[in-house]
N, C-alpha and C positions, 0 to 999 in steps of 0.2 A: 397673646402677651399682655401681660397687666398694662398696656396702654398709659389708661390713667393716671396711676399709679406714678408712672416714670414721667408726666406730665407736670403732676401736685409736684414733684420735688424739682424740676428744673422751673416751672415757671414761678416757682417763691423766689427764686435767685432773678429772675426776670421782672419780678414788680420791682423788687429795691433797684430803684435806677441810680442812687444815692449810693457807688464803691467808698467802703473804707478805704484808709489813706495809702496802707500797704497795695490797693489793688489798684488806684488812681494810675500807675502808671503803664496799667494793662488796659486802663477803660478802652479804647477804641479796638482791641482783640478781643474784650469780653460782649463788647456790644454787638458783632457777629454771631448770626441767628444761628449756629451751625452748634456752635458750642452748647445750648441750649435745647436743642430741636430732639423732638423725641422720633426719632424714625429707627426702622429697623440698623441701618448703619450705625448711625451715630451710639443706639445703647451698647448693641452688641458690643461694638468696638468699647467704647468704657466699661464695657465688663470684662473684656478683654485685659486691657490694660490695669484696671485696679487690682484685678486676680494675679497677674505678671508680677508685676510689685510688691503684692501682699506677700508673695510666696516666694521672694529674694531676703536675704537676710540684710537689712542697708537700715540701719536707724532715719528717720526723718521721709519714710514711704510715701505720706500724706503729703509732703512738698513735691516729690517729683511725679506722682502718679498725676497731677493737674499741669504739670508741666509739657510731660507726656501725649496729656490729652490736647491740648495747646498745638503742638507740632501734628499729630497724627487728625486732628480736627473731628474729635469726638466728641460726646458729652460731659461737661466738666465736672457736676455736681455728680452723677454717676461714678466716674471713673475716681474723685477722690472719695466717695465712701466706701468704694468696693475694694480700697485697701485694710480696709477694717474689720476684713476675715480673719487677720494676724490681731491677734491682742495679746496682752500679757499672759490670757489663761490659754488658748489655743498656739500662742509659737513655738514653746518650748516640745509639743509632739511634734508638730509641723516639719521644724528644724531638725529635730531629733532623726524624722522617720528621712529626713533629707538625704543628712548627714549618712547614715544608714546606706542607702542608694547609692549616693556618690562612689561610697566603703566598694560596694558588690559591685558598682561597676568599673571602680579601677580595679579592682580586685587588690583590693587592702586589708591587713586587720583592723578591727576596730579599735579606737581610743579610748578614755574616758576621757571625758573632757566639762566643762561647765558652759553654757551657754548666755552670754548676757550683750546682749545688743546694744552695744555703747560704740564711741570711739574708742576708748581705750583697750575694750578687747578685740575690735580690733586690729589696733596695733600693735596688743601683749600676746592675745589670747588665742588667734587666730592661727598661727603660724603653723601648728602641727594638722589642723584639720580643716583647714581653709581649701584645699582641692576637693577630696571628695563632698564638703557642703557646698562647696558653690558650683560644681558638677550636675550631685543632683536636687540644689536648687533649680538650677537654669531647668535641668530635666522637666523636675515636677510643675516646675509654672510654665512652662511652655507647653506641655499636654493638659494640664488642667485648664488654664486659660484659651485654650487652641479649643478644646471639648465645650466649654462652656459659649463661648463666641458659635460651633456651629450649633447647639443645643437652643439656641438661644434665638438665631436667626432661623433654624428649624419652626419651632412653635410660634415664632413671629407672621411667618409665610402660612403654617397650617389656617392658625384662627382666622389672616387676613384673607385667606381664599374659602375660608368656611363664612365669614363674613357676606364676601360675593356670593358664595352661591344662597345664602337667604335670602339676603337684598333679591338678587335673581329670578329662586323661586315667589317672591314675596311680587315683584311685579307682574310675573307671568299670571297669578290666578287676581291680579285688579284689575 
């Protein structure tokens, strides 16, 4: 697992010991190593949880996927960027292929319908197609996010026991 990688981005959050004013009133949660800690648990798990979220349709994903991570005690800076699979050019398939799902699995016909991620739809727009998108939403983020946490702890475990076995062989011939 790119280690490092998820290292550089958690300990940049970790030199600024200086919280902007909005986060002051989390410092002593944010100063807890755990939130930052790059271990097989803590990424998995925030990629866990930013994929869950990315792939619900809820305006403002980026607030609660660190919220998330806060209560389930993952990594924070992880878990809020990995809501950022969803963007404006990727949700409308996303959503689409959702919605679609939810259809087949109530067994419904399809709608046509417009997709815009506000409050206002919703509370307008929502109404006729709101079961089967948020059906299979839940569906597709709960298997994609589920696949990815054990893909993720998978490759985690391979390199760190390919790891030991050079370390291993590497003392046995000094």
């Amino acid at each position: 697992m790119p280690r490092r990688f998820f290292r550089r981005v958690s300990t940049g959050y970790l030199r600024n010991r200086e919280y902007p004013w909005y986060l002051r009133p989390f410092e002593a949660l944010l100063r807890h190593p755990t939130f930052f800690s790059v271990s097989r648990r803590s990424v998995a798990g925030a990629i866990w949880v930013g994929l869950f979220i990315a792939l619900l349709p809820l305006p403002g994903q980026t607030i609660y996927a660190p919220l998330i991570a806060l209560v389930l005690r993952v990594n924070l800076p992880i878990a809020a960027i990995g809501v950022w699979l969803t963007n404006p050019v990727t949700m409308w398939p996303i959503f689409y292929f959702e919605y679609r799902l939810g259809a087949l699995i109530l067994n419904r016909p399809l709608q046509e319908f417009t997709l815009e991620i506000s409050w206002d739809w919703f509370r307008d727009g929502v109404a006729d197609v709101w079961q089967p998108l948020l059906l299979g939403s839940f569906v597709t983020a709960t298997v994609i996010a589920s696949t990815a946490y054990v893909v993720i702890s998978v490759i985690w475990r391979i390199v760190v026991a390919a790891r030991y076995r050079r370390r291993r062989t590497a003392e046995k011939i000094s």
